[in-house]
N, C-alpha and C positions, 0 to 999 in steps of 0.2 A: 530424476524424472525418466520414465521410462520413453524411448525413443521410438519403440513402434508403433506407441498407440499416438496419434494426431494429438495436439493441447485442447482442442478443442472439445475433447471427448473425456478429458480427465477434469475438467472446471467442473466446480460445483453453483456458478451462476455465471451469467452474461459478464462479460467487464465490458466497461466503458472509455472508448480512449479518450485521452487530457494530455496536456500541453499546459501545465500551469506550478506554479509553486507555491508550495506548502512549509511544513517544518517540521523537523525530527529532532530525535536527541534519545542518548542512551539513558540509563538508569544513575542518576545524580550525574548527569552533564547540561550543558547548556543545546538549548537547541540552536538547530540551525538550518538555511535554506537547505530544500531538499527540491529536486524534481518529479513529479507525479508523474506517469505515463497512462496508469489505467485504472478505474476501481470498481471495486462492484462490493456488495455488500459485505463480504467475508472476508475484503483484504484490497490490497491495491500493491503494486508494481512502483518504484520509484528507483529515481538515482542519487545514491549517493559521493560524495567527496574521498571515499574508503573503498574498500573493497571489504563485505559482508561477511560474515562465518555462519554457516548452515546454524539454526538455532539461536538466535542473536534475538536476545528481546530489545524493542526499544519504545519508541510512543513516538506516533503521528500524529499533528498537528490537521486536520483542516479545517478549513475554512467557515468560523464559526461553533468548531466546539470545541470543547477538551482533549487535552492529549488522550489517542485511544492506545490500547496498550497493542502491541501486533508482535509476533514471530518470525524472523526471517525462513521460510521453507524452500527456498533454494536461490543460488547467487550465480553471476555471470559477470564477470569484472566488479564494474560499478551500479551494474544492474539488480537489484531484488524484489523477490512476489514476500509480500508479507499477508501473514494470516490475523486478522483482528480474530481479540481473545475471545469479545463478544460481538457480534455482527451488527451492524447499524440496520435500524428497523427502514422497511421498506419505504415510507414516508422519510426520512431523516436522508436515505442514500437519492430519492428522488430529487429531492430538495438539492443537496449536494452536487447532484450531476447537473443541472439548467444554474446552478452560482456560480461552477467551475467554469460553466464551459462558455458564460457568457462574456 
């Protein structure tokens, strides 16, 4: 990530902060509790039990649908921003953001 420009100026949509748990899991593993920190349609932020490797594919779990498939795009110990492969439609991340947060 480039350091002089601000993060807020390199997002490609609003994120939403959460405080809640979800579920992940690598490519033939089992899932497992995961922490959400923030999502918006093209991805969400979570903590994992591991420490990330830039390009990490895995699948998120929330609340209410199928695992989505997502890219780890950059890491920070336990921390990762993951890219979904296909973006959840505007009505679907709606919906998501008022079940998480309530």
């Amino acid at each position: 990530m480039n350091a002089q420009v601000p993060i807020n100026e390199t997002r490609r949509a609003e994120r939403v902060a959460l405080d809640a748990e979800v579920r992940s899991r690598h490519a033939g593993g089992k899932p497992y509790p995961t922490s959400i920190r923030n999502l918006s349609p093209g991805g969400c932020c979570i903590e994992l039990p591991y420490k990330a490797d830039l390009g990490e594919r895995l699948w998120v779990t929330l609340p209410g649908l199928q695992p989505i498939e997502a890219e780890v795009c950059w890491a920070d110990t336990y921390l990762a921003g993951c890219a979904f492969k296909t973006p959840l439609y505007p009505a679907v991340f709606d919906h998501l953001r008022a079940r998480i947060a309530s």
